[in-house]
MARROTOR-776364 format. One record per residue (C-alpha): residue number from 1; x, z negated, y negated. Coordinates in steps of 0.02 Angstrom, whole numbers, plus 50000, padded with zeros to 5 digits. Layout:
<node pos="NUM" X="X" Z="Z" Y="Y"/>
...
//
This chain:
<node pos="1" X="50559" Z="51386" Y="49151"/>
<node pos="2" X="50475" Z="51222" Y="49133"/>
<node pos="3" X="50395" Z="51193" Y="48965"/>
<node pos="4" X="50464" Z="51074" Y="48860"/>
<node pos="5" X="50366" Z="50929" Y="48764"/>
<node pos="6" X="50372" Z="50903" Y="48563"/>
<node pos="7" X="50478" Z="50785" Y="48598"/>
<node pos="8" X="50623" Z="50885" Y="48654"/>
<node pos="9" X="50587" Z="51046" Y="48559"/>
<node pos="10" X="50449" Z="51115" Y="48425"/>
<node pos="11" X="50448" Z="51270" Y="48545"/>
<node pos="12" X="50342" Z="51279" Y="48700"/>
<node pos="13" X="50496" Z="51346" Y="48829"/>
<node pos="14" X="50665" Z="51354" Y="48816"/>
<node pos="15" X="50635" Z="51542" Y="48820"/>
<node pos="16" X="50540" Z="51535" Y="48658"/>
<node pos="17" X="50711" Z="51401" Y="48593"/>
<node pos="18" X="50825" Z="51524" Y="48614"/>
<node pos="19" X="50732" Z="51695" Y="48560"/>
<node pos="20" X="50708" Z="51562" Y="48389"/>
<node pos="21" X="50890" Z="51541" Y="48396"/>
<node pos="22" X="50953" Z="51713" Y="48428"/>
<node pos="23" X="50834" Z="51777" Y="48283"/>
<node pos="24" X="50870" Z="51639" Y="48166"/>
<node pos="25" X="51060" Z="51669" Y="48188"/>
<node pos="26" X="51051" Z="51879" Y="48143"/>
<node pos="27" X="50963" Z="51830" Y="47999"/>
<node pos="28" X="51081" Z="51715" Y="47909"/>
<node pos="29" X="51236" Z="51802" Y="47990"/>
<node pos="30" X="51130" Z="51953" Y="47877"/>
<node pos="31" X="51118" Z="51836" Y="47739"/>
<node pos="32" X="51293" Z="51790" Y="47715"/>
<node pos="33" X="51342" Z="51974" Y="47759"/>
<node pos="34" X="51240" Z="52025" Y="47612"/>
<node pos="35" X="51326" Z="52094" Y="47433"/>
<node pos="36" X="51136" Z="52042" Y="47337"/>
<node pos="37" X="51191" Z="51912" Y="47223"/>
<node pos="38" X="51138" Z="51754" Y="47231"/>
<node pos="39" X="50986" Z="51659" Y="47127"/>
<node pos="40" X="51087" Z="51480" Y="47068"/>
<node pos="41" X="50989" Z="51306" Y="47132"/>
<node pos="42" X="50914" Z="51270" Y="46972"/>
<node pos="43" X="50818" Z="51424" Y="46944"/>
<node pos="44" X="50759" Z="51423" Y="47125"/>
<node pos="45" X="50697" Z="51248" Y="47107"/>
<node pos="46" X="50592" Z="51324" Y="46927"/>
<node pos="47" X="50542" Z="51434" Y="47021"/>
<node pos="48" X="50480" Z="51315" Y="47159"/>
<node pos="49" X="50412" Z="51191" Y="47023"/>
<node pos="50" X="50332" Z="51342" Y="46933"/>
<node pos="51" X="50219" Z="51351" Y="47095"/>
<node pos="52" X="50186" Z="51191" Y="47126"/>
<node pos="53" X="50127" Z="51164" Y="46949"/>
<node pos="54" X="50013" Z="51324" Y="46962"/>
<node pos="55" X="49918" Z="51252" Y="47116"/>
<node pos="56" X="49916" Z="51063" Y="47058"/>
<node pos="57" X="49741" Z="50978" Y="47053"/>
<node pos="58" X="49691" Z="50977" Y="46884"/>
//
């Protein structure tokens, strides 16, 4: 397969494209599949801004 340039695809073949794909969809068809509960928006994005504070320049 001919390799394809950034400007078509982040990926260096279309082999590589569709392994990405393949693995990408298992994992959120596993995701929605899944009985964990879920953590609401806002406490993710704490969470996120929790981290982002604890590395920030000071």
């Amino acid at each position: 397969m001919p390799a394809l340039t950034p400007i078509e695809s982040e990926f260096a073949t279309s082999e590589d494209a569709a392994a990405y794909d393949v693995w990408f969809r298992a994992k959120v068809e596993r995701a929605m599949a899944s009985d964990t509960p879920s953590i609401p928006h806002a406490e993710v994005m704490a969470m996120a801004q929790a981290i982002l504070d604890k590395h920030k320049p000071r």
